[in-house]
C-alpha positions in Angstrom: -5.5 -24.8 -12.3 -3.9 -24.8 -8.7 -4.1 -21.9 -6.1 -1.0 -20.5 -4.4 -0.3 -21.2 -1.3 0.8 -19.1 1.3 4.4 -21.1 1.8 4.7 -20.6 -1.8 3.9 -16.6 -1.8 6.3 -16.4 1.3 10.1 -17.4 -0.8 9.1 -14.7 -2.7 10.2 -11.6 -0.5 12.6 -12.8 1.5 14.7 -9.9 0.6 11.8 -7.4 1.3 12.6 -4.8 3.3 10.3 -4.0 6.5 7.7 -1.8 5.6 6.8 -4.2 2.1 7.7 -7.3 3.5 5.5 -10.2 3.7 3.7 -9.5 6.7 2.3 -6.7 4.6 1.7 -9.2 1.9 -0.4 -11.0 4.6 -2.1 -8.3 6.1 -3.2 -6.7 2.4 -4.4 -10.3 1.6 -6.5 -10.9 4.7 -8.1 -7.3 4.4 -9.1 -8.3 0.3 -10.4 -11.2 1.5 -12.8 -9.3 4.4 -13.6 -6.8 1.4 -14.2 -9.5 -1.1 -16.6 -10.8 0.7 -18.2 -8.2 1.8 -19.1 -6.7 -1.9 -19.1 -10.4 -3.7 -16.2 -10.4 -5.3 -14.4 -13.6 -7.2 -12.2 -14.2 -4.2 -9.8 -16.4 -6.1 -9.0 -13.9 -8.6 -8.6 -11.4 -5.7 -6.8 -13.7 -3.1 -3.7 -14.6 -6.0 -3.4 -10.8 -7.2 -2.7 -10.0 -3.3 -0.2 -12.5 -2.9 1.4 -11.6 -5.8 1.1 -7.8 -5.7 4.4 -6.7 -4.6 6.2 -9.4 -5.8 9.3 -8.2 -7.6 10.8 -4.9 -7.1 9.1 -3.3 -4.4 11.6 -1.9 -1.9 11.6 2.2 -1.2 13.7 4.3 -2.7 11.7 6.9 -4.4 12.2 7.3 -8.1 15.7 6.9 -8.8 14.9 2.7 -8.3 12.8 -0.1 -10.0 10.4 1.1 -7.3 8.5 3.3 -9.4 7.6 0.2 -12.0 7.0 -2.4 -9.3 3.4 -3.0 -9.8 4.9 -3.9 -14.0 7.6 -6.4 -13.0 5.0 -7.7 -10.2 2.2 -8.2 -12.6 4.8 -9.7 -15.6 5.7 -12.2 -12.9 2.3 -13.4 -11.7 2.0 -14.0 -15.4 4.6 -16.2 -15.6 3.4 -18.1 -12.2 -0.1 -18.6 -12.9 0.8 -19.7 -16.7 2.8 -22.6 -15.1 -0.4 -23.6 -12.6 -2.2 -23.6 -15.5 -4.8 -20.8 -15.1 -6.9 -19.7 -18.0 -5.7 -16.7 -20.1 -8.6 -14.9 -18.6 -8.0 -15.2 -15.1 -4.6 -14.6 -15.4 -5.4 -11.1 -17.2 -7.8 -10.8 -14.5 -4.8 -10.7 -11.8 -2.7 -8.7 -14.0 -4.8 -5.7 -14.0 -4.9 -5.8 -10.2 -1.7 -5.3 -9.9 -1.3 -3.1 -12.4 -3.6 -0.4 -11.1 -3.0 -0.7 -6.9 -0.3 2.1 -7.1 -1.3 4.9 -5.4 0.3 7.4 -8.2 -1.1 5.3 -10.6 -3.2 7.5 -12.2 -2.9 6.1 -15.5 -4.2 2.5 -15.0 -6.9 3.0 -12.5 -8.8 -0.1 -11.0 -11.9 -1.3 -13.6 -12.7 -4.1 -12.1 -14.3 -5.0 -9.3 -11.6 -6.8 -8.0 -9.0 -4.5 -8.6 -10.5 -1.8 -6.5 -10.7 -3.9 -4.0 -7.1 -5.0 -3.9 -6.2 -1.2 -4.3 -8.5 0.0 -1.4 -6.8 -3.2 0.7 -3.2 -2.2 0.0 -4.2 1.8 1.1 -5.9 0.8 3.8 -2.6 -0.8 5.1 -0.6 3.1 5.2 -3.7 3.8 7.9 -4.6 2.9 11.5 -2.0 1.7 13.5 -0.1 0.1 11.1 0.2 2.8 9.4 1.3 4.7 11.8 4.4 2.1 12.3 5.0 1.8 8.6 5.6 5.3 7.7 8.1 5.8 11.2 9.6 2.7 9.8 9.9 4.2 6.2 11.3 7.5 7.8 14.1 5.6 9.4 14.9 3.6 6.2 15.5 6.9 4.6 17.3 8.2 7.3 14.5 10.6 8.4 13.6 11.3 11.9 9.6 10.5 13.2 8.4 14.5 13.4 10.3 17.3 12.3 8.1 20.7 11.9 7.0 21.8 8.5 7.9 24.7 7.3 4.9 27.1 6.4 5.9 26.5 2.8 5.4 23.0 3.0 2.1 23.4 4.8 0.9 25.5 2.0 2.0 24.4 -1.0 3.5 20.5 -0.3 7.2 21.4 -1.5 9.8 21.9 1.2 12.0 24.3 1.7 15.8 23.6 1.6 17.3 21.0 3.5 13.9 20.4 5.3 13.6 16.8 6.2 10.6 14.6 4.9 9.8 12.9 8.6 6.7 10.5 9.0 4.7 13.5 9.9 6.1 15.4 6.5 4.2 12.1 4.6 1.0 11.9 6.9 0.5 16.0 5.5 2.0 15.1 2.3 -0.6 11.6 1.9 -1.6 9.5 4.3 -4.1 11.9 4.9 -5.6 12.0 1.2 -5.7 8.2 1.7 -9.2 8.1 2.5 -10.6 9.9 -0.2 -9.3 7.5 -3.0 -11.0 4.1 -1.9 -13.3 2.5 -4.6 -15.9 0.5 -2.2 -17.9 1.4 0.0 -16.3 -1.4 2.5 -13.1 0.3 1.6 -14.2 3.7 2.9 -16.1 2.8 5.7 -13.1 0.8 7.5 -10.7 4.1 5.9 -12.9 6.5 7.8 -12.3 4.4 11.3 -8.3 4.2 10.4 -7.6 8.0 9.0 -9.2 8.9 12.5 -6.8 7.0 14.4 -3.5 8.1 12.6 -4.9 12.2 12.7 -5.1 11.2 16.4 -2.2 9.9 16.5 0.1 12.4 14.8 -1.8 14.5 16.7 -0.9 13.5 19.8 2.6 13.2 18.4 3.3 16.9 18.1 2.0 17.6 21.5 4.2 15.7 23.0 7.4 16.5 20.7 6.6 20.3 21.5 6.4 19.1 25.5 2.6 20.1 25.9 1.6 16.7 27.3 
């Protein structure tokens, strides 16, 4: 049964884009790995399904892409890996369902194990803080969205926008970042949320003052 190593996790985003590229592969792994041991988990379970989560077909793009069925093709594929390295049937199923329930939408296959809410609470955790913060500007300009735009009243009330309205960073802070909290599993998970939600609402905060020139 042999690990993965990180050199080996690496050649498999090359063609990430920036937001889910393998620095977020990294940083999603080292925060399991705090978690894990934290609230006792199996950290070798927990240490392959983060290197593997995003493995195959995890680039934006919103529905109309493989996007939506990422966490499917990723988990089909850590299959196929850990088969070869010989991992037990077990573990591998193990590794599966962590991958299979860290989407945030993914409503249908929530996390059961242990393990799994960990990995999903790591991977949130990385749309918060300061990092966040740079992923979803980063996100906006891959979509060709500008960093703050105003929302519309409509949008404030009800989360649909009115024609034309653009979806900026700030649009998707209202729109979720801000509900990111509220989903984490452990209680490791929530306290380090807490610390990170308050940064980002501070820093969006401090965003609009400035954009609207009132410091």
């Amino acid at each position: 049964m042999e690990p993965i190593t990180i050199e080996e996790a690496r050649t498999w985003y090359r063609d990430a884009d920036p937001v889910h590229d393998f620095d977020h592969v990294l940083r999603v792994y080292r925060t399991a790995q705090h978690l894990g041991k934290l609230e006792g988990a199996d950290l070798e379970i927990l240490q392959a399904a983060a290197l593997l989560h995003d493995s195959r077909d995890s680039a934006p793009g919103g529905e109309t892409t493989l996007r939506k069925d990422h966490h499917i093709t990723s988990a089909e594929f850590a299959g196929s890996v850990l088969t070869q390295k010989g991992w037990p049937k077990d573990k591998i199923h193990a590794v599966q369902h962590c991958i299979l329930a860290h989407r945030f939408r993914g409503e249908e296959n929530p996390p059961q194990t242990l393990e799994a809410k960990i990995l999903f609470d790591a991977d949130k955790l990385d749309v918060l803080g300061a990092i966040g913060a740079a992923r979803t500007i980063a996100y906006a300009a891959l979509d060709g969205q500008p960093t703050y735009a105003e929302p519309s009243d409509q949008f404030l009330e009800t989360g649909e926008k009115l024609p034309g309205e653009p979806h900026s960073s700030y649009h998707e802070f209202l729109f979720k970042l801000r509900k990111v909290k509220d989903r984490m599993f452990t209680q490791s998970g929530k306290a380090l949320a807490e610390k990170r939600h308050a940064y980002l609402l501070d820093f969006y905060q401090q965003l609009q003052r400035e954009v609207r020139g009132e410091r």
